[in-house]
PDB file with SEQRES, HELIX, SHEET and CRYST1 records, atoms N, CA, C and O in Angstrom:
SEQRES   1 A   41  UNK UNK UNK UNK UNK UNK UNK UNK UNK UNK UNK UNK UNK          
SEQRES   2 A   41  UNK UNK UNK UNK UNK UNK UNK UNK UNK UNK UNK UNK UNK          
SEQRES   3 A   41  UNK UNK UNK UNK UNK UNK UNK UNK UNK UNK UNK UNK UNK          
SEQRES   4 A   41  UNK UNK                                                      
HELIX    1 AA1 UNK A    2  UNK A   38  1                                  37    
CRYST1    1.000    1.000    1.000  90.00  90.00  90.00 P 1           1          
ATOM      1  N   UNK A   1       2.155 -18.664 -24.839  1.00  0.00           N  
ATOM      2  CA  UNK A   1       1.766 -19.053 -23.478  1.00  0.00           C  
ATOM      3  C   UNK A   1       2.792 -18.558 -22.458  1.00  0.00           C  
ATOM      4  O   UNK A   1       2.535 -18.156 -21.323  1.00  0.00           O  
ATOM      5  N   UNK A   2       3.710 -18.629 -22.900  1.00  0.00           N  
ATOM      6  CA  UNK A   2       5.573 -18.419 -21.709  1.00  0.00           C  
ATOM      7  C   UNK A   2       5.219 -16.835 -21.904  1.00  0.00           C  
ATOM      8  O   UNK A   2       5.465 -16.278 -20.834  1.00  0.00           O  
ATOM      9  N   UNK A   3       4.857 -16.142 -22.622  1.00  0.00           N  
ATOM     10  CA  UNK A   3       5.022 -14.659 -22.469  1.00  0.00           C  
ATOM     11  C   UNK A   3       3.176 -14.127 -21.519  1.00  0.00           C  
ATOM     12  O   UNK A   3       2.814 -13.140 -20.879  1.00  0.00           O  
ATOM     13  N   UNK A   4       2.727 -15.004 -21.806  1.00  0.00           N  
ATOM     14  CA  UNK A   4       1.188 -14.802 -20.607  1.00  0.00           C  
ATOM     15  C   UNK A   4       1.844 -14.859 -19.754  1.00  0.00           C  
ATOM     16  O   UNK A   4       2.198 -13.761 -19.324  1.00  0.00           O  
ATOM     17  N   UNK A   5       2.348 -16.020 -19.069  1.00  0.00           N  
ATOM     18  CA  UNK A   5       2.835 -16.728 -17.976  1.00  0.00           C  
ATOM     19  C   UNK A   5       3.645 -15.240 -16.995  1.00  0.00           C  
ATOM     20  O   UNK A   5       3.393 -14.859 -15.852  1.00  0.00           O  
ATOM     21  N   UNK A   6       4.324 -14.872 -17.678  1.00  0.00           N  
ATOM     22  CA  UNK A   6       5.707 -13.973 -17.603  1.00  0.00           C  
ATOM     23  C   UNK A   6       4.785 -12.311 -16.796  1.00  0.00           C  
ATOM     24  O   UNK A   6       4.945 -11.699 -15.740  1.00  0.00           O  
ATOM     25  N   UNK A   7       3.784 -12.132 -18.081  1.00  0.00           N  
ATOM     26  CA  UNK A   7       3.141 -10.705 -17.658  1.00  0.00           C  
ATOM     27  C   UNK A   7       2.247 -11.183 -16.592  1.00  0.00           C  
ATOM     28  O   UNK A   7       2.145 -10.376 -15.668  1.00  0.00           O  
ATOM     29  N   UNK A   8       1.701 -12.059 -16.486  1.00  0.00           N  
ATOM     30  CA  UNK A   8       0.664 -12.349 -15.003  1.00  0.00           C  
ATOM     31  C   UNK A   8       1.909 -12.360 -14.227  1.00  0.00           C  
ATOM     32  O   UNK A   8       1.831 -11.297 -13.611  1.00  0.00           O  
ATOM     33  N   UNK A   9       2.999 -12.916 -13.888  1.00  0.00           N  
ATOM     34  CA  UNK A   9       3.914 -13.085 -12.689  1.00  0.00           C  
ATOM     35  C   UNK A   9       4.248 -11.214 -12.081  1.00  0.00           C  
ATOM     36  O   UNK A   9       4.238 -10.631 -10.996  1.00  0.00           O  
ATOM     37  N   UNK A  10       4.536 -10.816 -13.655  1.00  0.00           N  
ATOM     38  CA  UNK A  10       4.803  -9.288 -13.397  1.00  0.00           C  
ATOM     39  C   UNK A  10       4.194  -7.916 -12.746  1.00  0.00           C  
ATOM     40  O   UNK A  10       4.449  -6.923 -12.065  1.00  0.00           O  
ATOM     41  N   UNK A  11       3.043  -8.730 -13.589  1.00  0.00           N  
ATOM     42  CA  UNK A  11       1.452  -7.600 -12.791  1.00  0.00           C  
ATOM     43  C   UNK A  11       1.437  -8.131 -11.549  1.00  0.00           C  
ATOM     44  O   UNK A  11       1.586  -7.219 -10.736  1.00  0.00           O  
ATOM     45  N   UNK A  12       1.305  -9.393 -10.919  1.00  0.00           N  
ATOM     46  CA  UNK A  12       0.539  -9.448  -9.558  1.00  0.00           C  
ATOM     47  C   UNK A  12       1.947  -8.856  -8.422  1.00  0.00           C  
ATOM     48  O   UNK A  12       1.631  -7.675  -8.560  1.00  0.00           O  
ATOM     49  N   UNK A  13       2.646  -8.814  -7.881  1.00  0.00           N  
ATOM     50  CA  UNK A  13       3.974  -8.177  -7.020  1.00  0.00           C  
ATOM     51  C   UNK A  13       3.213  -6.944  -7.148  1.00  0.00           C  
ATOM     52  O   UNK A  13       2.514  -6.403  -6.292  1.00  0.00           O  
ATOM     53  N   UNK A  14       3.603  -6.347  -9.100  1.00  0.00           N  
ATOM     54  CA  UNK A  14       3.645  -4.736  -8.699  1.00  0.00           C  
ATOM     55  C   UNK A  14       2.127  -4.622  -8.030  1.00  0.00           C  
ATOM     56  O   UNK A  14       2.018  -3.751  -7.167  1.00  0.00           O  
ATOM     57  N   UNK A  15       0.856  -5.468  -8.358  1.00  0.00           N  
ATOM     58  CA  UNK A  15      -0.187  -4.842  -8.082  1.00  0.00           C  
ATOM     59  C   UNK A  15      -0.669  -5.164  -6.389  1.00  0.00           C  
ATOM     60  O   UNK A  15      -1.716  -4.841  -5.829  1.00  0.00           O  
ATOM     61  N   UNK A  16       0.688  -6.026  -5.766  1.00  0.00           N  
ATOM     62  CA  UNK A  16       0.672  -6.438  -4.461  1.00  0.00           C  
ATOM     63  C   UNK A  16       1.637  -4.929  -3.914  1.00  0.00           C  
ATOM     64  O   UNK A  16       1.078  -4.204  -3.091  1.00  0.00           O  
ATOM     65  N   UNK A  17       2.521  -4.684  -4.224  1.00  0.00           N  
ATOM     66  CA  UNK A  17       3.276  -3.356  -3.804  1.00  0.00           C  
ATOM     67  C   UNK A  17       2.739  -2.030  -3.994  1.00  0.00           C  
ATOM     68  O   UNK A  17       3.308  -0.985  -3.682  1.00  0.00           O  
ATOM     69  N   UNK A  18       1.835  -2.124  -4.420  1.00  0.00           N  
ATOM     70  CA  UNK A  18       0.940  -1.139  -4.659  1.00  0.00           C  
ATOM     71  C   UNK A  18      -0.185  -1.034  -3.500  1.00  0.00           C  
ATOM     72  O   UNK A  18      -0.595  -0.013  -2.947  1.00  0.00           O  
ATOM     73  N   UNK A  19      -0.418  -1.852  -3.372  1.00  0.00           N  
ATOM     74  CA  UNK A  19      -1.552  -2.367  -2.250  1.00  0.00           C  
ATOM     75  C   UNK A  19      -1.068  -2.104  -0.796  1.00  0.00           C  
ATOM     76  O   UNK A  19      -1.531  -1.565   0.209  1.00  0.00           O  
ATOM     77  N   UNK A  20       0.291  -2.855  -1.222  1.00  0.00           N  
ATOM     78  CA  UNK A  20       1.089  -2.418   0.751  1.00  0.00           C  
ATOM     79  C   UNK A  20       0.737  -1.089   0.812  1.00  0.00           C  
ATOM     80  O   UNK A  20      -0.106  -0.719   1.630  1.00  0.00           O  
ATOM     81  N   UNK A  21       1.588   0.136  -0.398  1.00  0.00           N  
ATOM     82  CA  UNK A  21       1.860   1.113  -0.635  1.00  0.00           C  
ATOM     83  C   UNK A  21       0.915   1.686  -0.122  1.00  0.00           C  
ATOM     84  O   UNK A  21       1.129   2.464   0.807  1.00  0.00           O  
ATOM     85  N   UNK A  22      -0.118   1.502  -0.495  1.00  0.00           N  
ATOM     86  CA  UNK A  22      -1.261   2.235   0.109  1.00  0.00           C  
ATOM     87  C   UNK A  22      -1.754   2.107   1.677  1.00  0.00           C  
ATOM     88  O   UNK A  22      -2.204   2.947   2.455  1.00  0.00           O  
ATOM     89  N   UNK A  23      -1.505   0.833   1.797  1.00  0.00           N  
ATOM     90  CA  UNK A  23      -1.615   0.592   3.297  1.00  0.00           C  
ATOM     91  C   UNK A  23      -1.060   1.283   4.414  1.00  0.00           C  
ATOM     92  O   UNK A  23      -1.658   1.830   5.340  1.00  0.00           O  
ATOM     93  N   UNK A  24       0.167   1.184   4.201  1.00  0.00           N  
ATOM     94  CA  UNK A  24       1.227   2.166   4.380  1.00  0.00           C  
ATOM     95  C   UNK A  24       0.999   3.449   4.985  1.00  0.00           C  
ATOM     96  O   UNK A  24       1.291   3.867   6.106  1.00  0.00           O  
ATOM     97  N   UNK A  25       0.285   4.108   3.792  1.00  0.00           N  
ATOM     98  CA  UNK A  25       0.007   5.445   3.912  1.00  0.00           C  
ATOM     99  C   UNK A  25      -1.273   6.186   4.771  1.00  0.00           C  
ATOM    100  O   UNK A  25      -1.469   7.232   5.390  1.00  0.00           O  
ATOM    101  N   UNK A  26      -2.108   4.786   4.345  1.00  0.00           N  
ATOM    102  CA  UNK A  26      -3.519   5.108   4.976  1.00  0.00           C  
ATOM    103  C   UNK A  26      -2.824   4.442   6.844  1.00  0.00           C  
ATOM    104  O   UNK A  26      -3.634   4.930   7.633  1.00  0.00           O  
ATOM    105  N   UNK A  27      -2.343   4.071   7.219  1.00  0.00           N  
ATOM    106  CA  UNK A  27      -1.718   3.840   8.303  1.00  0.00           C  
ATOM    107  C   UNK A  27      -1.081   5.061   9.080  1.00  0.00           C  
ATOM    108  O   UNK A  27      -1.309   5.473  10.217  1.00  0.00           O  
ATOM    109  N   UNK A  28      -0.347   5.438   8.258  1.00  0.00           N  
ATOM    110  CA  UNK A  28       0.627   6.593   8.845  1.00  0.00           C  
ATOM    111  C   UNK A  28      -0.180   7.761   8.671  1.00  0.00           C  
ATOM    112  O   UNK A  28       0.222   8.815   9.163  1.00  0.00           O  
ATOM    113  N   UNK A  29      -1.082   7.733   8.145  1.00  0.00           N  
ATOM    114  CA  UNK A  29      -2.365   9.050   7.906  1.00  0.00           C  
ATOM    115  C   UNK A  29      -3.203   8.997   9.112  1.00  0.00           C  
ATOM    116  O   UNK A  29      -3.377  10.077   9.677  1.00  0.00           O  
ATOM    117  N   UNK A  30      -3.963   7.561   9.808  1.00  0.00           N  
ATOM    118  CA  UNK A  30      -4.324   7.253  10.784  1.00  0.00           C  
ATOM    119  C   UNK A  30      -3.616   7.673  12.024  1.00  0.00           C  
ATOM    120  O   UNK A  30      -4.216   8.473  12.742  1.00  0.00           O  
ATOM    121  N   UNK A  31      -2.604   7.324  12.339  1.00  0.00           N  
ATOM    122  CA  UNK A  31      -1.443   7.426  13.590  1.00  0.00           C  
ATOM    123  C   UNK A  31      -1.542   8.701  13.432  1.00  0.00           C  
ATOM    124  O   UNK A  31      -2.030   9.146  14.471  1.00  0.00           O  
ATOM    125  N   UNK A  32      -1.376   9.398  12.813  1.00  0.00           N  
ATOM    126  CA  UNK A  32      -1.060  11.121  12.444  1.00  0.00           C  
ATOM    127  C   UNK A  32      -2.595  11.921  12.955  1.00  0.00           C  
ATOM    128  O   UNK A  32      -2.463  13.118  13.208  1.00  0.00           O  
ATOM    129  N   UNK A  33      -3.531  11.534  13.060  1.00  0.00           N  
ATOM    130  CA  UNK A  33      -4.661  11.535  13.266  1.00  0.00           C  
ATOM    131  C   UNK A  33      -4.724  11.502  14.596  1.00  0.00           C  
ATOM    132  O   UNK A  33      -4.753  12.500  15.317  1.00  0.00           O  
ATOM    133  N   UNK A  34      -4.739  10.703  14.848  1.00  0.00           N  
ATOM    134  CA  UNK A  34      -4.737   9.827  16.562  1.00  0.00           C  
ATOM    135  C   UNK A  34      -3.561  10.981  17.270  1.00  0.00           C  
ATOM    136  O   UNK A  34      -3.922  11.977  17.897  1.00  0.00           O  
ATOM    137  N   UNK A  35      -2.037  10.590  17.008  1.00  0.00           N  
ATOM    138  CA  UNK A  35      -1.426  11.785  17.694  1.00  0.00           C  
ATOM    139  C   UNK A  35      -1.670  13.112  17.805  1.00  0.00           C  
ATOM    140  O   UNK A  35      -1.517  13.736  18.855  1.00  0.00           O  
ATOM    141  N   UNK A  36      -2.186  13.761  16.385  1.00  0.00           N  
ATOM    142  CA  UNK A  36      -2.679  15.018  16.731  1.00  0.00           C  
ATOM    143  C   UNK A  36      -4.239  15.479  17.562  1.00  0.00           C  
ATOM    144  O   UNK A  36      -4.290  16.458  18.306  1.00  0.00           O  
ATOM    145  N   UNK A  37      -5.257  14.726  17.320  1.00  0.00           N  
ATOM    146  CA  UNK A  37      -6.034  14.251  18.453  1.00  0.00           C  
ATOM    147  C   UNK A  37      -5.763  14.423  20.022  1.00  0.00           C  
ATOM    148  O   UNK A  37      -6.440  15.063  20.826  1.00  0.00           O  
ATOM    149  N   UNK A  38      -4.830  13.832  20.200  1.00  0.00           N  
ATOM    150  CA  UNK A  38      -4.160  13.618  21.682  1.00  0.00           C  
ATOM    151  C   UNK A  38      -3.589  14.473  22.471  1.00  0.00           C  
ATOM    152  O   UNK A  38      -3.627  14.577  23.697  1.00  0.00           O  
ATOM    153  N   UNK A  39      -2.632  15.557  21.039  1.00  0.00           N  
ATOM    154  CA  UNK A  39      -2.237  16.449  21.738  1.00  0.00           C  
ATOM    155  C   UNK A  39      -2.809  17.951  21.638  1.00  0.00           C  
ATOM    156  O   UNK A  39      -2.358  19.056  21.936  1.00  0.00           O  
ATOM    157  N   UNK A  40      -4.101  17.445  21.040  1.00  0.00           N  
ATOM    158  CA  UNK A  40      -5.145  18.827  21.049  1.00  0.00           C  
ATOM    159  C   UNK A  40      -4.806  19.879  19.934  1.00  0.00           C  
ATOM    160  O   UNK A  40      -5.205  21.043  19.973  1.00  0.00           O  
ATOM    161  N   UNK A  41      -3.946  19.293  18.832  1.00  0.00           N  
ATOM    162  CA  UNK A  41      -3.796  20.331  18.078  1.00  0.00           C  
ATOM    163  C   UNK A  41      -4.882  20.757  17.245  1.00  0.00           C  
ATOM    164  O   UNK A  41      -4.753  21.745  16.521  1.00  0.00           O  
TER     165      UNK A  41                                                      
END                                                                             
């Protein structure tokens, strides 16, 4: 049971930092979008 306990605590972070991670990117992919947009490139 203590070693379930242990790998669920482990998986959910990385599979939450993973999630930012992506957020992240799809964010700064957006903005990058929008600025080049703006300045007509």
């Amino acid at each position: 049971m203590t070693r379930v306990n242990v790998n669920n605590q482990t998986k959910e972070p990385a599979f939450a930092k993973a999630l930012k991670f992506t957020i992240v990117i799809a964010a700064i992919g957006i903005l990058t979008c929008i600025l080049l947009m703006n300045f007509g490139v």
